[in-house]
N, C-alpha and C positions, 0 to 999 in steps of 0.2 A: 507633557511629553511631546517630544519635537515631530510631528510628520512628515512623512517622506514623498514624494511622488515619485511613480515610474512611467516615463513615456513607452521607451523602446529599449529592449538587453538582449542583444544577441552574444554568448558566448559558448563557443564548442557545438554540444550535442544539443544547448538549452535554448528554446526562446521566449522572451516573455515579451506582451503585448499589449496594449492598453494604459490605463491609468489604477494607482490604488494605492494606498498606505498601509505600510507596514511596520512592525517595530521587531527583531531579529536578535535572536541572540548566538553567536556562533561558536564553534569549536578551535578555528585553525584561523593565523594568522595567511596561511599561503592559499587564502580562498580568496584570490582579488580580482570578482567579479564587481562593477560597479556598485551595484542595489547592496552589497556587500559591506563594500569599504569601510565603512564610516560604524557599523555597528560592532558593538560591545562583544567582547571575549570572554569565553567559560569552557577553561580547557579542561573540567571537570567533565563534560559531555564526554569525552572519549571514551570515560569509564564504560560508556554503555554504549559505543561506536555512533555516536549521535553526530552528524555535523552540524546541521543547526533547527535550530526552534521558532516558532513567530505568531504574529497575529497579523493575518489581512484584513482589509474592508477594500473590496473592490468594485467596481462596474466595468460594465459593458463598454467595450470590447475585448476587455480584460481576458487575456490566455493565456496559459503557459504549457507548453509543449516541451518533453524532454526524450531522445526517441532512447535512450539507454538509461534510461533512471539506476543511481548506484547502488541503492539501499533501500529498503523499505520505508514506505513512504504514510503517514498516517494522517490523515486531514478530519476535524471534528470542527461540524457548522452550527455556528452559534446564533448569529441572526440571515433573513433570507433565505437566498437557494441561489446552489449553481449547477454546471453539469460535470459531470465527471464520465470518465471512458473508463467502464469497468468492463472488461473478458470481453472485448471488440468491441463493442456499446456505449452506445449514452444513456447515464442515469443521474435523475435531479439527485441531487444531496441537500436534502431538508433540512431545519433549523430541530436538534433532541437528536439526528445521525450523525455517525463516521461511517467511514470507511478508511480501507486499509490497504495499501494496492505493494504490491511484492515488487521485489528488487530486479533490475537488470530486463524490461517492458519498458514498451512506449506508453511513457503516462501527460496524459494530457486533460486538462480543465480549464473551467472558461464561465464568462458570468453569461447570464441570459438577459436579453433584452429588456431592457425597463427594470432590472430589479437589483438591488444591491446584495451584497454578500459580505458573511463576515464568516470566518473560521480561524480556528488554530492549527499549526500542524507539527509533526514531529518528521523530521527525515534522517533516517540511519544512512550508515556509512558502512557498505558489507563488502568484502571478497567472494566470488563466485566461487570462492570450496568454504567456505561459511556457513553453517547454516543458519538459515534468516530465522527472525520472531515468527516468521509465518507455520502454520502449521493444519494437517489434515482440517481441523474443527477450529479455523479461526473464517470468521465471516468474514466478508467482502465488505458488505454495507449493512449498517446495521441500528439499532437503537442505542444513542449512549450519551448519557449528563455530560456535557461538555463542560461543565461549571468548575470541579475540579483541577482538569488539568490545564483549562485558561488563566487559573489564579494563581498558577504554580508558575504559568510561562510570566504571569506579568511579575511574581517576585523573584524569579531568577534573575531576572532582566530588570527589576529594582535593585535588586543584590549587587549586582555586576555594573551600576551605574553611579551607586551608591557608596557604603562600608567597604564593599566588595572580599566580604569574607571566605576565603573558599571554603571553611566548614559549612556554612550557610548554604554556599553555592551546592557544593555536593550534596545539600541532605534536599533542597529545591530538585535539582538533576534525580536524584533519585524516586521521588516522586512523580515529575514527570516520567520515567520510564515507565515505572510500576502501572502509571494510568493507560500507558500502552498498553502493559500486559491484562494487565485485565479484559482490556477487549479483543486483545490476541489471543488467549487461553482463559477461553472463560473456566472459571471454575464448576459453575453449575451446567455444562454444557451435558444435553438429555444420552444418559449413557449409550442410548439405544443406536445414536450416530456416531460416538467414541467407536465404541464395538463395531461397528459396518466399515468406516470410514480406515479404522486401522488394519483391516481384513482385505481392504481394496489398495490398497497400499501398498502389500504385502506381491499384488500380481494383479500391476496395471497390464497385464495383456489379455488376460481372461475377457469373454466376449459378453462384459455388464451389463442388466437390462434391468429396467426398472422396476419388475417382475422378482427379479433374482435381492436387488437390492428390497423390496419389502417381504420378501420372504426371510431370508437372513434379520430382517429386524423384526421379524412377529407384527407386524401392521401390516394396514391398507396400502395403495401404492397413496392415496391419495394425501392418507393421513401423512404416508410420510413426503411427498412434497411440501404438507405444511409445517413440518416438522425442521424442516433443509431452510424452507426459506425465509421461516422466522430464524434458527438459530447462525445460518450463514450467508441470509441474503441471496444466496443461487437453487434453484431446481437440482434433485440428485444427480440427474445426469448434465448439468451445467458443472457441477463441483466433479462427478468424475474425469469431463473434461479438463481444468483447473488442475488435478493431480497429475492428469497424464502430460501436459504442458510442463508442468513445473517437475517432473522426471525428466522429459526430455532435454529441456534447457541444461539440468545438471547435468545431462549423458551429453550433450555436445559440446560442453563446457571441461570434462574431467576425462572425459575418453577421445580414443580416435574412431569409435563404431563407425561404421559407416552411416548415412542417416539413413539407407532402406533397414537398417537391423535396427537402428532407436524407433525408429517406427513400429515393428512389429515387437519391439520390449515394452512397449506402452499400449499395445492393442489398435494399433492399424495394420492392418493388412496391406492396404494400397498407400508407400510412400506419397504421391500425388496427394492423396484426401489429407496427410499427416502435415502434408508443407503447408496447405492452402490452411489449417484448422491455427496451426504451429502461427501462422503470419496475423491469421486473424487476431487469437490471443495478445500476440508477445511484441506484433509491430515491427518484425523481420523474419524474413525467411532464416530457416534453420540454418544453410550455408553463410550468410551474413552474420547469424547471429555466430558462430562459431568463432569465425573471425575477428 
C-alpha cells in the first residue's frame, strides 16, 4: 500500500501540520485539497453524508485544526495516543477509545511528544438544519473496539482500488456507518440517563443542579456522575452544558432571536456568561458563529 507524507495543507477553514501517512478514501471528486487528490473515490459514502474515511499514523508535530468542522466528525485510536479538544479542553485519546466530536465546532487534534499515533476516523458531511448523528446519550469519549470498523475502512479502500464493485462498496459503506452508530446511540445506554437526559432537553432553561438531576434519576449525585462519565465521557452538568451549546448553535443558525433571548432559552440569565461558555465550547463567539 503506497504511503503518503504530509508536510504542510493549508486550505480555507483547515490546517494541517506536521508529518503522517495516511490512506483515504473519499466521496466527491470537487474535494481538491492536495493530501486529497490523489485518493480513491466511493461515491457510495453519500448514502450516509460521509465525505471521507481514512487511517493515519502520525507524529509529533502533527495537528490539525479546523475552526468550522462541517460534519460530525468520529476518530477511533488504534495504536498510541494523542490529544484531542473536547468542550474547550484537552483530552488524551487512548488506544480501545473514540470519541466523537459534533458538527460546525472548532475541532482540533494533535500528537504528543515522543509518541506515535494511529486512529481511523469517519467525517460526515452535514447541513446546519440537519440533524446530526449526534444525540442527548451519545458520549464524547469513550470505550470502543476499534477493530471493526478499521477493517471495514481497509476494505472499502481495497474495493475501490481493486474490482471496485459498487455493491461491494455500498455494503463496506454501510458497515462503516453502522460502526458509527453504535457508538452514537448506543443501544444498551442505562435507561435511568435516556429518561433524565430526554426531560433536560425538553427545557434547557430550567435552573439544573446536580441535586435535581439525581433526584429525577432515583440515585446518589455521585452514583450518577459515575454513571454520566462512563456512559458519556462528561460530568452531568458538563453534558447539560453540551445540550445547552448545541441548542444554542441551532437557535443562531435557524432563527433571528437575538442572542440575549438564545441565552435565557438555554438557561443563562447573563448573556455575557452565555458568550464566554458559547466560545469556550464551539470556538466562536455566538455573533461569529451566526455569520
Amino acid at each position: 500500500m503506497k504511503k503518503k507524507f504530509v508536510e504542510v495543507e493549508i486550505h480555507h477553514d483547515e490546517q494541517m501540520l506536521g508529518k503522517a501517512r495516511f490512506h483515504v478514501v473519499k466521496s466527491d471528486v470537487s474535494d481538491d485539497r492536495s493530501w486529497l487528490e490523489e485518493m480513491p473515490l466511493c461515491e457510495q459514502l453519500k448514502k450516509h453524508h460521509i465525505a471521507h474515511v481514512g487511517i493515519m499514523h502520525a507524529v509529533a508535530p502533527f495537528r490539525i485544526t479546523r475552526t468550522d468542522q462541517s460534519g460530525t466528525y468520529m476518530m477511533a485510536c488504534i495504536s498510541g495516543s494523542g490529544l484531542v479538544m473536547v468542550d474547550g479542553k484537552w483530552e488524551e485519546l487512548i488506544a480501545g477509545q473514540a470519541c466523537l466530536l459534533p458538527p460546525f465546532v472548532k475541532n482540533t487534534f494533535r500528537c504528543i511528544a515522543k509518541k506515535e499515533w494511529q486512529f481511523c476516523w469517519v467525517r460526515y458531511l452535514e447541513s446546519r438544519e440537519r440533524t446530526p448523528i449526534i444525540s442527548a446519550n451519545t458520549p464524547v469519549l469513550g470505550i470502543y473496539d476499534h477493530g471493526p470498523i478499521y477493517r471495514a475502512i481497509q476494505g472499502l479502500k481495497a474495493e475501490c482500488v481493486g474490482e471496485n464493485s459498487p455493491i461491494l462498496q455500498e455494503q463496506w459503506v454501510d458497515l462503516i456507518h453502522h460502526y458509527v452508530i453504535r457508538f452514537a446511540q448506543p443501544y444498551h445506554s442505562d435507561p435511568r440517563l435516556v429518561a433524565l437526559w430526554r426531560e433536560v432537553e425538553k427545557n434547557l432553561a430550567f435552573s439544573w443542579t446536580l441535586s435535581v438531576f439525581a433526584q429525577f434519576s432515583h440515585v446518589s449525585e455521585e452514583q450518577l456522575r459515575r454513571l454520566c462519565q462512563k456512559n458519556l465521557g462528561r460530568s452531568p452538568m458538563q453534558h447539560l452544558t453540551f445540550l445547552r451549546m448545541q441548542k444554542a448553535r441551532s437557535l443562531l443558525t435557524t432563527s433571528d432571536e437575538k442572542i440575549e433571548t438564545i441565552a435565557h432559552l438555554v438557561g443563562y440569565e447573563s448573556a455575557f456568561a452565555f458568550s464566554n461558555t458559547f466560545t469556550k465550547w464551539v470556538g466562536w463567539r455566538p455573533s461569529e458563529h451566526r455569520r
